[in-house]
N, C-alpha and C positions, 0 to 999 in steps of 0.2 A: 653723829650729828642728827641734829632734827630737822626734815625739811616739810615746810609746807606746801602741798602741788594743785594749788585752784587749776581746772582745765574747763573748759567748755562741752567736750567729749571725751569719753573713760572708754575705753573698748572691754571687756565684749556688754560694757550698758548704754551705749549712745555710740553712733557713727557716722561722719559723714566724708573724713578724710583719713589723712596719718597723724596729722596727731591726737587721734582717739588711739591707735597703736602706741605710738609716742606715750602717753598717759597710761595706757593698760601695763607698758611693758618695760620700763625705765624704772616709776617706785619698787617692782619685784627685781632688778635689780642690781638697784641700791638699797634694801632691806636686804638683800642678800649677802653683801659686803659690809653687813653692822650699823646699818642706818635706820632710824624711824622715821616713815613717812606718813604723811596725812593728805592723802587726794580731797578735795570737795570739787565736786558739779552738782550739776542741778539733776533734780530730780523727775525727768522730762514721762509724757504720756508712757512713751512704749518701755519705761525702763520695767522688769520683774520686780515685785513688791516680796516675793517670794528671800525667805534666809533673811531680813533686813529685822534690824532692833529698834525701836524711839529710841532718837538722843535727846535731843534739850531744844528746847524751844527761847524765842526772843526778837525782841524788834530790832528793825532798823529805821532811822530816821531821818528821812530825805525832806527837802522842802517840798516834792510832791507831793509826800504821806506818808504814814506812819505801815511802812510791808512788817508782818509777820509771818516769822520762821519757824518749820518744824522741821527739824533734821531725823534722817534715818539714818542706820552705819550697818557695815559689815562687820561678824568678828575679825580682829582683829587678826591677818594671817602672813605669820611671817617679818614683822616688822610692817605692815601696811594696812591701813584701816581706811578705807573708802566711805567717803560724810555724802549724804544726797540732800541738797536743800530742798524741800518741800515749800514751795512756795505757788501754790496751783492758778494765782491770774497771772504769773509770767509763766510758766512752763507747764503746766497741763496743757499741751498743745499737739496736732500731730506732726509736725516738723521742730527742728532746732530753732535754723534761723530765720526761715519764713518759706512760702508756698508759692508755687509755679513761677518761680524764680526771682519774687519778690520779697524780701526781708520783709519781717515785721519791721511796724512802724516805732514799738517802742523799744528795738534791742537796745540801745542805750542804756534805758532803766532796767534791761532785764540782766544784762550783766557787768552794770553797779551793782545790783546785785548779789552776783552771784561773787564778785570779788571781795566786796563789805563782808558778803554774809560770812566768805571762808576766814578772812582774816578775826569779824567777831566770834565767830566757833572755836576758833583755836583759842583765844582771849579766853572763853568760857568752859574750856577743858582743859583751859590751865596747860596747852600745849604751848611754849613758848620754842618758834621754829631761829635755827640756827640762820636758815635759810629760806627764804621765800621765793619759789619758781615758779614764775607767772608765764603766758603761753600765748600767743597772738594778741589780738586783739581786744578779745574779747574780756581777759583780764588783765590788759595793758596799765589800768587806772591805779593796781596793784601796787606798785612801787611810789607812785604818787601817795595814795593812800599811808604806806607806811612811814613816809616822810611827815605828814599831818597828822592828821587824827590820830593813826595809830605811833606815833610813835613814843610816846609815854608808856605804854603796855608791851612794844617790844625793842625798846631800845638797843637791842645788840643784833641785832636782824640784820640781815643785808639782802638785795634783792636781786633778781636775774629773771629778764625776760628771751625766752627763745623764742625766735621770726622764724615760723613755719611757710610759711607764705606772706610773704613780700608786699604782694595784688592786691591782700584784705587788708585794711589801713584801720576801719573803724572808722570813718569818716559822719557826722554829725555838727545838724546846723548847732553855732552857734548859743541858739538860744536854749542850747541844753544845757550848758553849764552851770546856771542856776539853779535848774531842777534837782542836779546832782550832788548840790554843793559844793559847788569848785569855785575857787576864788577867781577873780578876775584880773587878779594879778600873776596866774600863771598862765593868762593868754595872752602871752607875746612868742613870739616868733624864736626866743629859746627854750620857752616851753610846749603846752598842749597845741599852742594854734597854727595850721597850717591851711595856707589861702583863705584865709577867712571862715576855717571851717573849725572843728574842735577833734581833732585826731586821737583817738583813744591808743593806735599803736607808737604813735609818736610820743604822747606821755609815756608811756612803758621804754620806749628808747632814749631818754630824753631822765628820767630819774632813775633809772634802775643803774645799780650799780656796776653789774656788768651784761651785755648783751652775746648770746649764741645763737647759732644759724645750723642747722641739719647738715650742712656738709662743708668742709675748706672752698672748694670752687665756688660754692652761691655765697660762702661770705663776701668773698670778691669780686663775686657779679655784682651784689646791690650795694657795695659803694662804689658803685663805677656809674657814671652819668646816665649810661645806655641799661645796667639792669637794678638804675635803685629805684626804679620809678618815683621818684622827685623826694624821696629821702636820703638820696646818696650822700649830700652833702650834711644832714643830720648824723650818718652811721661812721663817715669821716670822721666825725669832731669828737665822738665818742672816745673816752677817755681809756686806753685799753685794746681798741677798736673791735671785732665782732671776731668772736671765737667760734670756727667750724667743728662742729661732731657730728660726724654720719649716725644716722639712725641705725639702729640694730633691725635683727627678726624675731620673730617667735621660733625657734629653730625645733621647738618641740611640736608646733603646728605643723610646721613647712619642715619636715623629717620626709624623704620619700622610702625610707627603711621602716616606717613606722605609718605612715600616712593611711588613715582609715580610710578615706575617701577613694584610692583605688583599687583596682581589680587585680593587682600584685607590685609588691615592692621591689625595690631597688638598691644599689647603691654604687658608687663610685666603684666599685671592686666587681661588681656583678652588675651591668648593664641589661639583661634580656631583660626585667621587666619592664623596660619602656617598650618595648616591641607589644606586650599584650596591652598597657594603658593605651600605646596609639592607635590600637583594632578596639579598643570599648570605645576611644572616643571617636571616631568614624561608625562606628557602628550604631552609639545614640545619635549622631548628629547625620545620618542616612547619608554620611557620601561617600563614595571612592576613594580607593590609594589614591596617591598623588601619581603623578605620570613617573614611568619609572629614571632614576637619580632628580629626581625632583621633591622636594623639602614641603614639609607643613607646615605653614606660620601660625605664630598665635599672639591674638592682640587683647588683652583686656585692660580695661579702663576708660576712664571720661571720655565720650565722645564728643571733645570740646578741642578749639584753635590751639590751647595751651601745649596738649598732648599732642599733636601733630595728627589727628586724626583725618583731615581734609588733605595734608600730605599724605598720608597711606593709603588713600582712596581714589588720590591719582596717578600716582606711582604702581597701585597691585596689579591693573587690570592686564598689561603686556606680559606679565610673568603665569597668571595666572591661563592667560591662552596657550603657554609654550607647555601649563601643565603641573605648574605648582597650586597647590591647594593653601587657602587660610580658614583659622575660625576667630571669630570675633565676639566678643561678650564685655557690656560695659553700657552705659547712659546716658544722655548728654542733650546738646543742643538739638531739636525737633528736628532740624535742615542736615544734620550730619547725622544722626539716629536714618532718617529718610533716604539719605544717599546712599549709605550703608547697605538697607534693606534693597535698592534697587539694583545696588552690585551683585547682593544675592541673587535676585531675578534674572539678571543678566546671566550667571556664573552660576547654575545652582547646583552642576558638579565637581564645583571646585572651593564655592565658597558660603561658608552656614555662619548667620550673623543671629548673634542673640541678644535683644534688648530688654536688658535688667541685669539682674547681680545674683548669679547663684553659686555659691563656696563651693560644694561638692564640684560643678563643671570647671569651677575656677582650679583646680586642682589639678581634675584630670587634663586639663589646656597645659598646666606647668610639664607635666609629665609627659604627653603624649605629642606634644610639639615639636619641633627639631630646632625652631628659633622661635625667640620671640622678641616682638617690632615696640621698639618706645621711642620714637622721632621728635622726643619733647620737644617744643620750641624752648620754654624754662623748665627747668625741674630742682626744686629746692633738694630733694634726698631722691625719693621715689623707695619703691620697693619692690616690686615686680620683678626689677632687673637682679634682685638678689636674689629671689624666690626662684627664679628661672635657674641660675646658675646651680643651686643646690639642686636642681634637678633636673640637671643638663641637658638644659634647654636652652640654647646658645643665644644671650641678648645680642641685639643690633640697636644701639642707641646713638644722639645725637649727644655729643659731647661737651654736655652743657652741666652741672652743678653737680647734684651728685650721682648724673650718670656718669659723669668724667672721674667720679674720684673712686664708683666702687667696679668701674668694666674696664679692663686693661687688654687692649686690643689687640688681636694676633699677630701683629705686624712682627712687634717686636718680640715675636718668640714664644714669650711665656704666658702670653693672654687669654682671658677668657670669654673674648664677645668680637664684636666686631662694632667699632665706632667710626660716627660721620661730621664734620663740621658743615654749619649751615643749614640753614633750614628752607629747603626750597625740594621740589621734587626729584630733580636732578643728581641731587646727592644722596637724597632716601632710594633711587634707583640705582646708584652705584654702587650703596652698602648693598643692596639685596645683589646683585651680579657679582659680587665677591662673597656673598653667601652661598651661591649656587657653584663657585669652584670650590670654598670649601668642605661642601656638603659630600662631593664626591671627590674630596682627599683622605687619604689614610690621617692624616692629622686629626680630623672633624671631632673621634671620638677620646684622641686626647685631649681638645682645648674641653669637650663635656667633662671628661673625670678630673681638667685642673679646676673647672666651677662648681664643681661640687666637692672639691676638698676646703674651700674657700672660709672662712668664720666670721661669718654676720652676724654672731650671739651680740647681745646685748652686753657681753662682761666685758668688751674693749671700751665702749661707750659710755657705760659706766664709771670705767676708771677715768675716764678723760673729764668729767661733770664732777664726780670726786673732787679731782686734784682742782678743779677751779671752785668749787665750794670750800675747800679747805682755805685755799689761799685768800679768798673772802672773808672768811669767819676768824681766821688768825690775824687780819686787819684790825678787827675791834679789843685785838689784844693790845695793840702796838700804843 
């Protein structure tokens, strides 16, 4: 099959979440499994110019104006060829979708787009897609799109939008749908409009032929009243209704047998190298063993309400006097980035807080940690908690979406983390006092070698998008 994958962010050329993972690591594959993909995003400030070819240049034409495209691509490798819309008054810019925590004013028009633009690039390489995989929000308008305009040029297309995040809606007054050309007769309340606003995710759920969600649990959180955030009853009526696939990993990245980034390897069979990763990373991070049978946590990620960050920050401080140590790395709201830092001051031989995003550290944390803390309040997939287990680093997560579907909790035996219902401090203090008994059980360093036997590749997940593209595309036969 041929599929077409507009994304907002491609990893490793743009980032700001998962699904730029998602996009980098899903078309390799299904290109790997016989498929031809075609990525287009944009062509943002910080992306490398470096290896890139001209492709074809062409208008688009909006009732704002006439934008002009120049495209650049990658050779093609492997069945995947990555398109970058050059379009420099929307995306020459130094953020994606806007600065010190304000969107630009005009994302609207900047990915219309980026969706127009992938759907006319295909038209104009004569890539006629089996399938069109649209991604958030951002190119929600995607399926709309191939129902109008385009669908003379790809009449056997069928469309699928994956909800990575639920929270982002695309939300836009009203009075953009003229600019966009969208007719006014899809704003009624079974189309684009929702509250009087003009929903770009809501179109994409709303035309798209079938809709998927990162894991089985958040499919059923957000048609439930309490986690659809007021599209539950839109994702209900959905014809099919919302098809969970956990995200995969890069397992070639995240290999602790392989991993450049530490000071010696590992593997489920042979354990001492996490004893030297845990003496580099106390050793760049200037603190102390932990107090002796006492555990080292490790936290990275957003330091925002979502992730349970203001839960970990009041819940650490009693464990961390008895003598447990954490390190924290990650960026986020000013007020919880602050608190953070003042826990360090408080604790500064127990705890080393680091504000920003460094891979190499991020590595030796997976490695050289004994647990690591994700207290999501929601969590559509997450990944951390699978990165941890390949490198048995024992997750403790709140069993919410797809922390529930990829950490299977010790109780029953055979699991590899330790899971908590509820998001209140109380019960992030509970999982951590049943981490501290099983830290000094003989079990401890089984449930590590069953999370690192564990397979987060990408080729389960793949086959799962497979068989529901197939069954799409066998549609237009019937």
């Amino acid at each position: 099959m041929r599929v077409l994958f507009p994304a907002s962010e491609v990893q490793p050329y743009s980032k700001t979440g998962g699904l730029a993972d998602v996009a980098g690591a899903l078309p390799q594959a299904l290109a790997a499994r016989g498929h031809e993909v075609r990525v287009v995003t944009p062509l943002y400030q910080a992306v490398p110019r470096d290896g890139l070819t001209p492709g074809r240049a062409f208008t688009l034409e909006f009732p704002f104006g006439r934008v002009e495209v120049h495209t650049w691509e990658t050779s093609p490798r492997k069945g995947v060829t990555v398109v970058f819309l050059d379009v420099p008054v929307f995306f020459d810019r130094p953020a994606l979708y806007g600065e010190q925590t304000r969107d630009y004013p005009d994302n609207a028009r900047r990915f219309a787009v980026l969706t127009l633009g992938a759907l006319t690039d295909a038209q104009a390489a004569r890539f006629a897609p089996d399938i069109l995989h649209c991604h958030d929000w951002q190119t929600g308008l995607g399926p709309l799109a191939l129902r109008r305009g385009y669908a003379r040029a790809f009449p056997n297309t069928r469309s699928v939008l994956t909800i990575h995040n639920l929270a982002y809606q695309g939300g836009f007054q009203k009075s953009v749908l003229p600019e966009l050309g969208l007719p006014w007769s899809d704003y009624v309340p079974g189309g684009v409009e929702y509250w009087d606003h003009l929903s770009m995710l809501k179109a994409g759920i709303v035309f798209a032929d079938a809709v998927t969600t990162v894991s089985p649990t958040y499919a059923e959180e957000i048609c439930s009243a309490e986690g659809g955030m007021g599209l539950d009853g839109v994702l209900r009526a959905k014809q099919g209704g919302v098809t969970g696939i956990v995200n995969g990993i890069d397992t070639d990245e995240w290999n602790p047998a392989t991993d450049v980034y530490l000071p010696a390897r590992f593997s489920d069979v042979d354990l001492s190298g996490r004893a030297v990763c845990r003496a580099a990373l106390l050793e760049r991070l200037r603190l102390p063993p932990p107090a002796k049978g006492m555990p080292l946590f490790g936290v990275i990620g957003r330091m925002v309400e979502q992730k349970g960050a203001d839960l970990l920050h009041a819940a650490l401080p009693v464990f961390l006097e008895h003598g447990a140590s954490v390190v924290v790395l990650g960026t986020g709201s000013a007020v919880l980035e602050r608190g953070w830092k003042l826990l360090e001051a408080r604790y500064p031989m127990r705890a080393s807080v680091h504000v920003g995003y460094d891979n190499g550290l991020a590595h030796l944390i997976e490695a050289g940690c004994d647990f690591f803390l994700m207290p999501s309040r929601f969590e559509p997939c997450g990944l951390n908690q699978m990165y941890s287990q390949r490198y048995g680093c024992v997750p403790i997560v709140h069993a919410v979406g797809g922390l529930a579907d990829t950490v299977a909790d010790v109780r029953g035996g055979e699991g590899t983390g330790l899971s908590f219902r509820g998001a209140t401090v109380d019960a992030v203090q509970g999982a951590l006092r049943r981490a501290l008994e099983l830290f000094t059980s003989p079990a401890f360093v089984e449930v590590q070698r069953r999370g690192m036997r564990r397979d987060f590749s990408w080729h389960a997940s793949a086959v799962r998008y497979e068989a529901l593209f197939t069954t799409l595309a066998s549609e237009v036969l019937r």
